[in-house]
N, C-alpha and C positions, 0 to 999 in steps of 0.2 A: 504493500500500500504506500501511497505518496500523498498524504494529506498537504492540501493547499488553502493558506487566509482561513486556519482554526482560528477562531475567537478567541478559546481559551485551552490553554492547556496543565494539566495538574499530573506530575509524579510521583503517588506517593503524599499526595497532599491536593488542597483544594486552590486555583487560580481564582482571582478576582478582577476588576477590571483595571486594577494600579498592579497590579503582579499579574499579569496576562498568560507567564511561563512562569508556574511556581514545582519547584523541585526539594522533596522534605528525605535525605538521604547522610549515609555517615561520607560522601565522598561526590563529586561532580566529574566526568573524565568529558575533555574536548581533545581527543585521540589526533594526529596528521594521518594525513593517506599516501604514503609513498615520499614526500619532501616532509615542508616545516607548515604550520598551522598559526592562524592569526582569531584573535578574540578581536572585536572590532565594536565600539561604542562610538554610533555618530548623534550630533547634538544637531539641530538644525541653523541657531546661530554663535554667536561667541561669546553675547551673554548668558547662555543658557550653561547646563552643567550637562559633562558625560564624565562619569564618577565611576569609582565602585567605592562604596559604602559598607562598612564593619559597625554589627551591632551587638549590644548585650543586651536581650530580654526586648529585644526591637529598638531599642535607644542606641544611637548612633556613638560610638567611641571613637572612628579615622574614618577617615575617608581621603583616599588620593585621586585624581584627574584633572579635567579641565574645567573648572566652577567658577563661575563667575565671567571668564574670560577666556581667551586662550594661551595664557601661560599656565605650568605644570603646578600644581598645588598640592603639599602633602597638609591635613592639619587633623590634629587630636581632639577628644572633647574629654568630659569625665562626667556630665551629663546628659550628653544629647542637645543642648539647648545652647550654651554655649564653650566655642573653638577656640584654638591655637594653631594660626599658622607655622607650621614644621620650618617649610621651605617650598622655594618659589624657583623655580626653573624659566626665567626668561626666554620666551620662545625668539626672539628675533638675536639674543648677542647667545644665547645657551649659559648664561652668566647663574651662579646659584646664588640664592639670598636666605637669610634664613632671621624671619620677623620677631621670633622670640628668643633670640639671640644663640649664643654656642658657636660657633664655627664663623668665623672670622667674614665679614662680607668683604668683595674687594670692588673696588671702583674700575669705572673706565671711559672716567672722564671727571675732569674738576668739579666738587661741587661746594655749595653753602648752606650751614647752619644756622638758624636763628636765635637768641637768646634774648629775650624780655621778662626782666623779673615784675616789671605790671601787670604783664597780660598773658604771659605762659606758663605752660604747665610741664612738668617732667614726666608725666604718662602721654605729652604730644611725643609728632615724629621730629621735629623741630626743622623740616623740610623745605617752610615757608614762614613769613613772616606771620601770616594768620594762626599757626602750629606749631610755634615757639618752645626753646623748652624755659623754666623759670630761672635754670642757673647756671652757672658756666661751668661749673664742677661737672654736671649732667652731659652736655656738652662735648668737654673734655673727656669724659669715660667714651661713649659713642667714639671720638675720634680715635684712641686709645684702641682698640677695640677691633676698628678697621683694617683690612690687608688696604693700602691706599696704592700699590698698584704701581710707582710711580709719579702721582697725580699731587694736587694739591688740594686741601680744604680751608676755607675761610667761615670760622665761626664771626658772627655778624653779630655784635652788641646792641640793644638798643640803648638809646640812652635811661640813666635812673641809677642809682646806689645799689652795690652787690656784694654783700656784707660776705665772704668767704675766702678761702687761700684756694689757691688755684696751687694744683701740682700738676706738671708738665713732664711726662714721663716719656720713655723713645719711642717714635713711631716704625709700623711698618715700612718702606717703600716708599716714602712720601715726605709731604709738610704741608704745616699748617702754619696761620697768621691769625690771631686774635687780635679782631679791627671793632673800635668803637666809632668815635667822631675823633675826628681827626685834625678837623677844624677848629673845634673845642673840645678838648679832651676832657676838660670839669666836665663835661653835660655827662660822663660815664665814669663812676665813684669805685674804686674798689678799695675796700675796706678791710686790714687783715682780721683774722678769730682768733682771740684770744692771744699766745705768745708764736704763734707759724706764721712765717713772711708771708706777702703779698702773692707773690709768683717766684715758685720754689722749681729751678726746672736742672731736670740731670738727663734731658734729651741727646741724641747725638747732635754731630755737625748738620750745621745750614737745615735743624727741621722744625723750628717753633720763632715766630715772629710775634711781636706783641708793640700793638701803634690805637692810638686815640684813645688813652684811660689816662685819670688821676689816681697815682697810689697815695695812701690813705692809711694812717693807723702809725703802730706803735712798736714797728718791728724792720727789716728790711723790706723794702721794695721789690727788687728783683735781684734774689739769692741762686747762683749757679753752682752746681757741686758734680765734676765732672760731666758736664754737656756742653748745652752750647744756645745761646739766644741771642737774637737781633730786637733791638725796641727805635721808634721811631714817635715822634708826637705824645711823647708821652709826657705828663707833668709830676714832679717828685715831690710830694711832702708828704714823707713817713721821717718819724721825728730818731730813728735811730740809726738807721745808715740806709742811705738810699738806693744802692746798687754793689752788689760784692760777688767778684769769680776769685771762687775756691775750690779748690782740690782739684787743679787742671783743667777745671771751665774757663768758662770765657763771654763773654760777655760785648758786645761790636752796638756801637751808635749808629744806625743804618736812616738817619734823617733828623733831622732839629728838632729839639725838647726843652722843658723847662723845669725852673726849679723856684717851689714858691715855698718851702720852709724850711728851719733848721734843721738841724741833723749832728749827731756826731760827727758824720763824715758825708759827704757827696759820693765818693766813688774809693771803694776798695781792692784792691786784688792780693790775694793772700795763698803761701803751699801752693805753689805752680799756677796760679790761675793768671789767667789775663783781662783787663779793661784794655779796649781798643776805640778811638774817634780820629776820624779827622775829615776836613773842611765842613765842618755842620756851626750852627748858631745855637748857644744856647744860653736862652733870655731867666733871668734872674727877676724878680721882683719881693718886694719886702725888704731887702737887707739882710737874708740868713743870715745864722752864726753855725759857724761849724767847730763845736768843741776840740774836736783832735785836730783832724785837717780836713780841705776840700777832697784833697788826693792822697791817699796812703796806697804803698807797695811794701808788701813784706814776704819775707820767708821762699826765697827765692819766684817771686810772683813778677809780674810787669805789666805795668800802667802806658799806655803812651795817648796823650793826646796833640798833636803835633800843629805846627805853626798857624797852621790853616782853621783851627779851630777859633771862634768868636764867641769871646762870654760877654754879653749883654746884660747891665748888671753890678749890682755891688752887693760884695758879702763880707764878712768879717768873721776871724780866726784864721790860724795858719793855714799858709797856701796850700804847703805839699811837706809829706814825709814818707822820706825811703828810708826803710829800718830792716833790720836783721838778712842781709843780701838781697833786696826787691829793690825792682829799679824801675824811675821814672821819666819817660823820654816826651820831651817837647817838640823836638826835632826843630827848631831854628825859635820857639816860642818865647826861650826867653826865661828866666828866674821868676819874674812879676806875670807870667802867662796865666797860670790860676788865680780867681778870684779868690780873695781875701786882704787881710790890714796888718796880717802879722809873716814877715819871710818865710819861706822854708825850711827849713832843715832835712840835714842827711845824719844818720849814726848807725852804727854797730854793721858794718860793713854794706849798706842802702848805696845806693847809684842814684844821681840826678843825671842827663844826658837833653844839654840843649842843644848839640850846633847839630845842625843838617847832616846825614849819614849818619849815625849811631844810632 
């Protein structure tokens, strides 16, 4: 017999008109005949679903196919009612993504993050500026997190006060630049917690950039401890040291900045690290005081801010101090090159180094 257009058919069990083929067995065989054999599930459009579905007691626990659209979808339930997407197979690049996270997404092509602590949330995808996330920490984990392929990302600050330390750890393949306003960096506050700096980063070379925020609080600003950061547009007034590369960081002025309060010190470098500027402007207001110095080098570290640099500006306390073999170069700047009211000083085997070529 060749039965043709059965209405319904039941194995073993009763068919209905939503289970048209219902089959009630400890096993299902779809046998080849001489080659290879295809199960074929067609949908009629792309927003429609061609699935197969796993249930417990008839309540859905996985389901993998094409739902929704026409990329691949695996996702779980533990109700039936509500999913987790597993993972997402990109039908046009074959690219895997995986929405609840695990296994590292990678990029294939630059993208941008949003961050507004007025208006976002840390359960958004932070994708657009409508679906923000609330914080930069959140942010920063997502980038973290990323294979970047190569590529770059730019988390996008809105402006408004962001009371948290930001830790800047090594990326895959990539880099990123944390960009607020640029223009006016007050209008984007960050504010350290408690006793951990501003922006704590042990990244590698050339992968974390940081332009348009004021640092804020009561601790370092931007603390390096074997990495590596570029800052641009930034404004300094954290009241204990504003900028320090230690333990073979580094630390590079990649565009003009500002400095509107006291500090112990402006710029450190200490234990192999390096402060690096040159030809940038950077504009002083108020009159700081800087208790030690503007510029220290110590402990075989190196400072150079060279001729070309312009401090706009008056401040008060010692210029510069090279202490315990750390050396400070001006490169043609000049002794009186740092702002301050009180000379320099070199001791305990510290380097000053102004003429050109050193």
């Amino acid at each position: 017999a060749s039965p043709q257009n059965v209405a319904l058919l039941g194995v073993n069990a009763t068919a209905d008109t939503a289970n048209r083929l219902s089959v009630s067995a400890p096993a299902t065989l779809f046998n080849h005949e001489g080659n290879g054999h295809q199960v074929k599930v067609n949908k009629n459009a792309a927003a429609d679903t061609a699935s197969f579905l796993f249930q417990t007691g008839f309540s859905g626990r996985a389901e993998f196919g094409t739902t929704g659209d026409d990329d691949w979808h695996v996702k779980v339930s533990a109700d039936g009612s509500n999913w987790n997407e597993v993972l997402i197979a990109d039908k046009t690049t074959g690219r895997i993504s995986f929405p609840s996270g695990g296994a590292r997404n990678q990029l294939n092509a630059d993208k941008t993050y949003y961050v507004d602590t007025v208006t976002g949330s840390n359960s958004n995808d932070g994708e657009t500026s409508g679906t923000a996330f609330a914080t930069l920490t959140k942010a920063i984990a997502v980038v973290v997190a990323t294979d970047l392929g190569g590529y770059h990302i730019t988390i996008d600050v809105a402006n408004g006060s962001y009371t948290e330390s930001l830790y800047l750890l090594p990326l895959i393949a990539g880099s990123c630049t944390i960009s607020g306003d640029i223009v006016t960096p007050s209008n984007v506050v960050l504010v350290n917690v408690g006793t951990e700096d501003n922006v704590f980063c042990t990244g590698l070379p050339e992968q974390w950039k940081i332009e348009g925020v004021k640092l804020t609080g009561n601790r370092v600003g931007i603390e390096v401890r074997g990495g590596h950061i570029r800052f641009a547009d930034v404004e300094f007034a954290t009241s204990f040291i504003h900028m320090r590369a230690n333990f073979n960081g580094s630390i590079i002025a990649d565009g003009n900045y500002a400095i509107s309060a006291s500090a112990q010190e402006h710029m450190r470098a200490a234990n192999n690290g390096a402060v690096l500027m040159w030809g940038k402007t950077v504009t002083l207001s108020g009159t700081p005081d800087f208790s030690t110095a503007f510029a220290n080098a110590q402990n075989h570290a190196f400072l150079r801010a060279d001729g070309g640099m312009v401090f706009s500006g008056a401040a008060t306390g010692k210029r510069y101090l090279a202490e315990t073999t750390g050396s400070i170069s001006t490169n043609g700047g000049g002794a009186n090159h740092f702002p301050g009211d009180v000379a320099g000083t070199v001791s305990t085997g510290g380097s000053m180094y102004n003429m050109v070529g050193h």
